[in-house]
C-alpha positions, 0 to 999 in steps of 0.5 A: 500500500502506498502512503497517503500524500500528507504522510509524504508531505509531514515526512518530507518537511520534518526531514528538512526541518531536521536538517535545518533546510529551508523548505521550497516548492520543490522540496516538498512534493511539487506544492506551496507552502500553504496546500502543505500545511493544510494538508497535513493538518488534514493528514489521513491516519490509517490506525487508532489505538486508545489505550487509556487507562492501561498501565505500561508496558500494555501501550507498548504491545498494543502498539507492537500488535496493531502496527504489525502487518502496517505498510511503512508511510501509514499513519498511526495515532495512539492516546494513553494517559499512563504517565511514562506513556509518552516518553515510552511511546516516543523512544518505542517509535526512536528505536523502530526508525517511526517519524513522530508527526504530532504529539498532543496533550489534553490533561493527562491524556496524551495523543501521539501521531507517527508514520510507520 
């Protein structure tokens, strides 16, 4: 499965983000700046994962379970309120080689969206 052209366009960014590259037309899948970012706000996700109110590391297993099978460029959210859910999410996705492309917080209540 091919990803979705938001995951491209938020991959293509954060990397030149990363590398401290001002972002043009060219760079960023052939669009301007506004159609970019407005399509990444509207960024498809292709999985949900709630685990709120699990304590860690069931967040992690769920994790592992439902992105097993997952093309790479599919778009995953995953919303816990444990509270080393975030930093367990985040170094889970570091060592799988996963692009975080948001990350949300409402209370305890924390939403991270990657691309596999």
């Amino acid at each position: 499965m091919t990803p979705s052209l938001a995951a491209v366009v938020s991959r293509n960014v954060l990397e030149l983000t990363a590398r401290g590259t001002v972002a043009s037309a060219s760079d960023t899948a052939g669009g301007d700046l506004d159609t970019i970012w407005s399509q990444e706000v509207a960024m498809t996700v292709d999985k949900e994962i709630n685990v709120v109110g699990k304590a860690c590391p069931i967040p992690l297993i769920a994790l592992a379970k439902e992105v097993r099978g997952m093309d790479k460029g599919q778009v995953v959210r995953i919303v816990g309120n444990d509270p080393i859910f975030e930093p367990s999410i985040v170094d889970c996705c570091r060592e799988r080689g996963f692009t975080i492309l948001e990350t949300t917080r409402d209370g305890r209540t924390v939403s991270i969206i990657f691309a596999l």
